[in-house]
Phi, psi and omega in degrees: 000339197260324143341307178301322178326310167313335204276313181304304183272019166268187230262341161299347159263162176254019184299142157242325196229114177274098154261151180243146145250134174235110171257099166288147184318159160331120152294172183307282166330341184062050165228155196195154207254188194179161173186149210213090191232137190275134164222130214234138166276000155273331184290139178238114358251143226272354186275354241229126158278177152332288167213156166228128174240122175274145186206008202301210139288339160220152181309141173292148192264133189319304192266029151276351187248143170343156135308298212284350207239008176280331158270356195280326186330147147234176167123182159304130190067007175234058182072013175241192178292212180251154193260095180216045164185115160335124166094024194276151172295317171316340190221050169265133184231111193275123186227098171319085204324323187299351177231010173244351158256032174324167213356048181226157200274124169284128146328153177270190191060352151303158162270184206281348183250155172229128172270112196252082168347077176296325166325284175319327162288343164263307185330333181269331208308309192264354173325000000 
């Protein structure tokens, strides 16, 4: 998925904003890691994401992820809470409207953001 990146933001798309998810399998424990990177055609260089969020039911195990995107990390295991209930700030994923109407007018009343819940969004994988 962190491989695709040249392909989405490069110079033959009008793509602005890359999310990538990677849901690693069911653990033993029925717990399972999740990650989650935001990558921007304004961020230099466009391979770097934004943001990584580890955010599953347990942490992505480090030396599974890039060198360069290992510092980047935030989430379960990496210094946030646990991702187990809707609405924690840490596990907000911000997709700026102004870049998903790129060269389009934003409706007015939007806010400036579309917030994307990863609890909510995850929370069914393992049900």
């Amino acid at each position: 998925m962190h491989d695709l990146t040249p392909i989405y933001l490069g110079a033959y798309t009008s793509i602005q904003r890359y999310v990538a998810i990677k849901i690693y399998g069911l653990r033993r424990n029925h717990t399972f890691a999740a990650l989650v990177l935001l990558y921007s055609r304004a961020h230099v260089p466009v391979t770097t994401p934004v943001l990584a969020i580890s955010c599953g039911t347990a942490p992505v195990m480090s030396g599974r992820l890039p060198l360069a995107i290992r510092p980047l990390v935030t989430g379960v295991g990496y210094g946030g809470p646990p991702c187990n209930q809707a609405g924690l700030p840490a596990y907000q994923l911000p997709l700026p409207f102004a870049a998903i109407y790129h060269g389009i007018a934003v409706p007015a009343g939007l806010p400036l953001n579309l917030d994307i819940d990863l609890f909510q969004m995850l929370r069914h994988i393992y049900e």
